[in-house]
C-alpha positions as CSV (number, residue, x, y, z in Angstrom):
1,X,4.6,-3.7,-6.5
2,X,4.5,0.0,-7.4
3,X,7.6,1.5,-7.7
4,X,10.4,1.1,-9.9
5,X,14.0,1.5,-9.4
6,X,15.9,1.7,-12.5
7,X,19.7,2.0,-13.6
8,X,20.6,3.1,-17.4
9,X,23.4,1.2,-18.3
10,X,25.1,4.2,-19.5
11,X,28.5,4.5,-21.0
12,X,31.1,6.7,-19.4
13,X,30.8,9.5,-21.9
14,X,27.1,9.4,-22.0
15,X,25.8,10.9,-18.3
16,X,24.1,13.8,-20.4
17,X,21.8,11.4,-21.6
18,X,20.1,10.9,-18.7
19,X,17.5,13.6,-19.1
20,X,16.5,12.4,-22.5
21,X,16.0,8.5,-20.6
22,X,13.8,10.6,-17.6
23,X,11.9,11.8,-20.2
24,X,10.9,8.1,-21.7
25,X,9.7,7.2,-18.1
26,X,7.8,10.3,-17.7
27,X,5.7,8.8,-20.6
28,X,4.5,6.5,-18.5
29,X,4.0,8.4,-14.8
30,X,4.7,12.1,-14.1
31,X,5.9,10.5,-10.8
32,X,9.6,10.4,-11.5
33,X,12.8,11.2,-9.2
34,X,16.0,11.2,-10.9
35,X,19.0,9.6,-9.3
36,X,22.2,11.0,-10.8
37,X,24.6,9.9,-12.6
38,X,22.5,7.2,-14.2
39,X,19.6,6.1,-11.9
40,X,15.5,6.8,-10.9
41,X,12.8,6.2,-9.2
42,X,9.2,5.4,-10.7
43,X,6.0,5.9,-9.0
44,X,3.8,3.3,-11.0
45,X,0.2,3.1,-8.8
46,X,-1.4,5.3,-11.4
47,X,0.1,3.6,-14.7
48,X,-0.8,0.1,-13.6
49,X,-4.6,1.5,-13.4
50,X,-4.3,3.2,-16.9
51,X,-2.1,0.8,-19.0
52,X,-3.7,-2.4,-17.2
53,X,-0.3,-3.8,-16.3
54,X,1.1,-4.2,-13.4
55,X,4.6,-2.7,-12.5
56,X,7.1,-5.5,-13.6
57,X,5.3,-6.0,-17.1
58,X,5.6,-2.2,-17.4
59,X,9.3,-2.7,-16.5
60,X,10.0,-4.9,-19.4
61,X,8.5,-2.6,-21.8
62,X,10.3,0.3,-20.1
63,X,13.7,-1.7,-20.9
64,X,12.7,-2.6,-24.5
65,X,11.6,1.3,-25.3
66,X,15.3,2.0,-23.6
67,X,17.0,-0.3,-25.5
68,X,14.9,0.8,-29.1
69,X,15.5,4.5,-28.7
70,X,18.5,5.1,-27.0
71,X,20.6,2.0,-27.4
72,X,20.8,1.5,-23.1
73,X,20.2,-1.1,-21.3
74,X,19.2,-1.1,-17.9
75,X,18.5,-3.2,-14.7
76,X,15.1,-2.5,-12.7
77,X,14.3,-3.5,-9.2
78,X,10.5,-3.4,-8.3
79,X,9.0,-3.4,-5.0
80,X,6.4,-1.8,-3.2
81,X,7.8,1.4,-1.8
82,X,11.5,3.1,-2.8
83,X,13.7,1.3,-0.4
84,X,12.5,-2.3,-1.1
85,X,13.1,-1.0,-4.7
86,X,16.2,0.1,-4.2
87,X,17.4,-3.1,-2.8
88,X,15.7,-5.3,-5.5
89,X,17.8,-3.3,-7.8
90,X,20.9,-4.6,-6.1
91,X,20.3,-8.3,-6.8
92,X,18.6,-8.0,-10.5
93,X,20.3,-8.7,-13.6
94,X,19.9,-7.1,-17.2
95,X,16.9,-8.3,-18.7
96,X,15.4,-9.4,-15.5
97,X,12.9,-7.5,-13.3
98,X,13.7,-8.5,-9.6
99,X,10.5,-7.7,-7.8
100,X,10.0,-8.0,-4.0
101,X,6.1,-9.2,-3.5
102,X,4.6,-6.8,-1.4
103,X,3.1,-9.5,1.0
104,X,4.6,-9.2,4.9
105,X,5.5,-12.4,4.9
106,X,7.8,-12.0,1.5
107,X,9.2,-8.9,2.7
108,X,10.7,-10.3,5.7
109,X,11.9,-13.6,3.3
110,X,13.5,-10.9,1.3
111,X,15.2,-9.1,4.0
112,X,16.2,-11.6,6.7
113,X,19.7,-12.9,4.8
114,X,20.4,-9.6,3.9
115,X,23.7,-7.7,5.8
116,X,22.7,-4.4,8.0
117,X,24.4,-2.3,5.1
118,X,21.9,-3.4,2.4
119,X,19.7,-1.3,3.9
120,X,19.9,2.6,2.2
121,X,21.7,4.9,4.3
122,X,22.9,2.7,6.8
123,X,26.8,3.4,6.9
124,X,29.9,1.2,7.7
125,X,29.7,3.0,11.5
126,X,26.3,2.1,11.9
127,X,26.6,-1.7,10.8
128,X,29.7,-2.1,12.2
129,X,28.4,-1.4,15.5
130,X,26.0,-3.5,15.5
131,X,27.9,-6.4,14.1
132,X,30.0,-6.2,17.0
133,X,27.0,-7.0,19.1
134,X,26.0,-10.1,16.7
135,X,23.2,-7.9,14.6
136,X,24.6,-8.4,11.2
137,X,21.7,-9.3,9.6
138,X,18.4,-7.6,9.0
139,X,16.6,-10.8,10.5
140,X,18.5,-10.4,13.4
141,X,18.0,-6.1,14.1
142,X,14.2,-7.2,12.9
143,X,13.8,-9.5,16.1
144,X,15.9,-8.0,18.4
145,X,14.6,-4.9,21.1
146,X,13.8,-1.8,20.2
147,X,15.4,-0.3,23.4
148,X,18.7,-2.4,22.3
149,X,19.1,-0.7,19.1
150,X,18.8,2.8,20.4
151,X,20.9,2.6,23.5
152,X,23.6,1.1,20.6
153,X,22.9,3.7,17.6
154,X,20.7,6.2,19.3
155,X,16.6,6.8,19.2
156,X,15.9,8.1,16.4
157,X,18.0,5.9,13.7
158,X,17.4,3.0,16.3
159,X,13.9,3.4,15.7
160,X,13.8,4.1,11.8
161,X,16.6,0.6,11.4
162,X,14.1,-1.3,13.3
163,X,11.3,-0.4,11.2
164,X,13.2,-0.8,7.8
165,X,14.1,-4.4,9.0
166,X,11.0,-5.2,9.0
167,X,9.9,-4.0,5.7
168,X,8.1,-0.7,7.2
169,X,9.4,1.9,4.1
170,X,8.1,5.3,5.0
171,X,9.8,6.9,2.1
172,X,8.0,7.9,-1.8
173,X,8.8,9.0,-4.9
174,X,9.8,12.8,-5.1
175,X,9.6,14.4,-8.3
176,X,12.8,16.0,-9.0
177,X,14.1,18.1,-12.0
178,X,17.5,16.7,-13.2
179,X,17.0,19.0,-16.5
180,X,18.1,21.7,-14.2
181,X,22.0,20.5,-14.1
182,X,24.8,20.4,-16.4
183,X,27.1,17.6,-16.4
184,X,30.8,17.2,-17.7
185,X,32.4,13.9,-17.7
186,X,35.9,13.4,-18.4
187,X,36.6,9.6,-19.2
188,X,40.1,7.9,-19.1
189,X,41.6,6.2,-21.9
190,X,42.7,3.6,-19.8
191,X,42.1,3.2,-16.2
192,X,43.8,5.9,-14.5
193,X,45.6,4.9,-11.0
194,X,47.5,8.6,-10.6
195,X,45.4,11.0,-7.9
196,X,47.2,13.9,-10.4
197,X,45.9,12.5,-13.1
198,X,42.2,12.5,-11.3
199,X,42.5,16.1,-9.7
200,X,43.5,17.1,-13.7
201,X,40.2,15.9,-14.7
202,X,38.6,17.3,-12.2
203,X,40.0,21.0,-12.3
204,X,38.9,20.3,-16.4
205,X,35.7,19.4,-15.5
206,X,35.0,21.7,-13.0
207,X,36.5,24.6,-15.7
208,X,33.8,23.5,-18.1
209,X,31.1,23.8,-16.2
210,X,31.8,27.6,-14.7
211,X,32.1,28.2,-18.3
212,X,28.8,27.3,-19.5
213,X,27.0,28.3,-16.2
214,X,28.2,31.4,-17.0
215,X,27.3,31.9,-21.1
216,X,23.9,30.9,-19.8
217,X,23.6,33.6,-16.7
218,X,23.2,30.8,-14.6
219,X,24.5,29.6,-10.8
220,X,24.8,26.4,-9.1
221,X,23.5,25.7,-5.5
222,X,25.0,21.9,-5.6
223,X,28.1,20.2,-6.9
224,X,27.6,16.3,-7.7
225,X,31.3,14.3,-7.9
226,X,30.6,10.6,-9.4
227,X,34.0,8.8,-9.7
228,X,33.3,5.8,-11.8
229,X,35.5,2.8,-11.4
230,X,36.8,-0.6,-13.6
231,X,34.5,-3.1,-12.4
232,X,31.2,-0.7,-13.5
233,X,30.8,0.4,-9.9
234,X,30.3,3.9,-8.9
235,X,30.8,6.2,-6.7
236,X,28.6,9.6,-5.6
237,X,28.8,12.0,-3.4
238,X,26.7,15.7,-3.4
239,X,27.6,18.9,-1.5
240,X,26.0,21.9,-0.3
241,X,27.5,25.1,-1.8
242,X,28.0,27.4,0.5
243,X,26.6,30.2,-1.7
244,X,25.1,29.9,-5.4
245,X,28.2,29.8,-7.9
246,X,29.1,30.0,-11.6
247,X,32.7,30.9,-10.1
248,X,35.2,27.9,-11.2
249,X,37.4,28.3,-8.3
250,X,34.8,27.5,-6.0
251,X,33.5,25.0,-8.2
252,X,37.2,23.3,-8.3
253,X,37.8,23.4,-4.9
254,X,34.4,21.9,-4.0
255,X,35.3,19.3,-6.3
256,X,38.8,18.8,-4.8
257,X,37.2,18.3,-0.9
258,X,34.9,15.7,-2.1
259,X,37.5,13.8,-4.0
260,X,39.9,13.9,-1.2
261,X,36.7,12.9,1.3
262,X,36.7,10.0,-0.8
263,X,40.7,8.8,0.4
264,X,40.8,6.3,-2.4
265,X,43.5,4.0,-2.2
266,X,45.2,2.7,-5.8
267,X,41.5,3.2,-7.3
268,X,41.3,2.1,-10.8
269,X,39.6,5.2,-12.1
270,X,37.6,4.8,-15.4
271,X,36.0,8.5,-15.2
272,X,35.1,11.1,-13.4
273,X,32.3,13.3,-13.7
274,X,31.1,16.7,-12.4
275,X,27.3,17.8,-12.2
276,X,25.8,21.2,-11.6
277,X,22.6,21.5,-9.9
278,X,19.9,23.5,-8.3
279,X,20.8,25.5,-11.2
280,X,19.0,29.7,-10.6
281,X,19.5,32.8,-12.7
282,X,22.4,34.5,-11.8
283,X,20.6,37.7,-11.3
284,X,19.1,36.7,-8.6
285,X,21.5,34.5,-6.7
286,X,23.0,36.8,-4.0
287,X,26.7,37.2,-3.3
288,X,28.7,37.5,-0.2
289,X,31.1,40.6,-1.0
290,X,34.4,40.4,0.7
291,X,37.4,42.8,0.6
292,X,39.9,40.4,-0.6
293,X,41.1,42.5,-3.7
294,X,42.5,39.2,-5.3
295,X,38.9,37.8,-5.1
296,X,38.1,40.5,-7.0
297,X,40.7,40.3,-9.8
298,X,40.2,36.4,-10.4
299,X,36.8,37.4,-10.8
300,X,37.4,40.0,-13.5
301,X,40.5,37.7,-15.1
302,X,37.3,35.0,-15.6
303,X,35.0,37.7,-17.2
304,X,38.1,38.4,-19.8
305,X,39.2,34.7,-20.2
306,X,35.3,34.3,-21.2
307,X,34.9,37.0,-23.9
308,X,38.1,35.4,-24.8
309,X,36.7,31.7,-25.4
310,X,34.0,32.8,-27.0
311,X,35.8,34.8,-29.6
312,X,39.1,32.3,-29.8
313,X,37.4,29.2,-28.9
314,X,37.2,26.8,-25.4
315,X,41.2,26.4,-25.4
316,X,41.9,29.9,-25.9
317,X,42.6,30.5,-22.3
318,X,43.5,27.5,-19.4
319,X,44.3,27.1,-15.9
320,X,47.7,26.4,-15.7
321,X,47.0,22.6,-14.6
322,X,46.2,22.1,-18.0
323,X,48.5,23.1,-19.9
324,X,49.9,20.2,-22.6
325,X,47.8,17.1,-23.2
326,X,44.4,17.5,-23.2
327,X,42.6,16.4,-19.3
């Protein structure tokens, strides 16, 4: 077991913190890929060499150091690549490592019970389909033909699901740099039901973080949405900009697609957060010019409404859908 997969227990008004809780794992490998909003992976091959311990008695001091200098908990799944990781994550419990042995034989113990849609990046579609045909489990997709499970899902995924049933993980540990993101979380004071009440927040939250990309000369190539729920669960979802942005209408109505992408359904909303990513200078981030004059003057409204914070303060000027109550 080499690799860890670790979840900080954060609270909802504390997704900023994660950089400072990357940093605390970075003390032990350089080999570290951040999984926003609260979540990364750990590449431990060269720290069980140096510290003489192997990777789930590294875990437990990971938790207390956690725990001693930043008052979070977490939950760590151990395995021997990410995906096995990953899914060890799913069935641990604070204060206890779940490791899956890196023996064949205990890989395919581990995996057999499990339902198709345990496995990372397999979608309700995918396992759906093949639950019609009786292959709900990874046992079952494990022992059944290869040529069965890519006339069903196609060659290529057919392929890679066959070979992630049966513990094969192709997949490693990819450095990432989450200090290059802003994040603005806007929590509930009770658990909000009202889609207005979610699209306020995120309008705020999207209004925030134009506003600081732009005091630091700074555009976004990516827009993270987490939505955050009542039971502790979570939702994420990433998108592509089409063009690097500090500009808080595009930012907003990024945000608004991937909210309504999400068709929630009476969700009991504890927050919602925003983070910015792939974060350039802004001098160097090109911009497609259009001959929309009101593109134009929104643009030059947000340059005054920004001299304007910064001499009145951050609720000097608002969008409209803010006005009143604070979002």
């Amino acid at each position: 077991m080499t690799i860890l997969c670790v979840r900080f227990q954060l609270p909802t008004t504390s997704e900023a913190d994660l950089p400072q809780l990357l940093g605390m794992l970075e003390e032990f490998t350089p080999v570290v890929q951040a999984l926003p909003p609260d979540g990364a992976l750990a590449d431990l091959r060269g720290a069980e060499r140096y510290f003489g311990r192997d990777a789930v008695e590294l875990a437990s001091v990971i938790r207390v150091r956690s725990l001693a200098l930043h008052g979070v908990d977490c939950v760590i799944g151990a395995g021997p690549g990410p995906m096995l990781a990953r899914m060890a994550l799913d069935d641990a419990a604070p204060g206890v490592t779940r490791a899956v042995p890196g023996e064949p034989d205990a890989i395919a113990e581990f995996l057999a019970d499990k339902p198709v849609a345990a496995l990372p990046g397999v979608g309700t579609a995918t396992a759906r389909t093949l639950g019609d045909y009786g292959l709900d489990t990874l046992g079952r997709v494990a022992a059944a033909p290869l040529s069965t499970l890519q006339r069903l899902i196609g060659a290529k995924t057919g392929r890679e699901l066959r070979e992630k049933a049966n513990g094969i993980d192709r997949g490693r540990v990819v450095p990432n740099a989450v200090s290059r993101s802003l994040a603005a979380e806007r929590p509930f004071g009770r658990d909000e039901l009202d889609p207005d009440r979610h699209r306020r927040a995120l309008l705020s939250a999207a209004e925030e973080l134009g506003a600081r990309l732009r005091a630091l000369e700074k555009v976004c190539r990516t827009l993270t949405l987490t939505v955050r729920y009542a039971d502790r669960s979570a939702t994420t979802r990433s998108r592509t900009l089409t063009e690097p942005t500090a500009h808080s209408p595009a930012l907003t109505r990024t945000a608004y697609g991937m909210y309504e992408g999400l068709g929630l359904q009476r969700a009991r909303v504890r927050a919602i957060a925003l983070r910015a990513e792939g974060l350039d200078p802004a001098d160097q981030a090109s911009h497609q010019l259009t001959f929309d004059p009101v593109d134009e003057k929104v643009r030059r409204i947000e340059e005054v409404a920004d001299r304007a914070r910064a001499r009145f303060g951050p609720r000097a000027v608002m969008p409209g859908g803010l006005g009143g109550a604070a979002a």
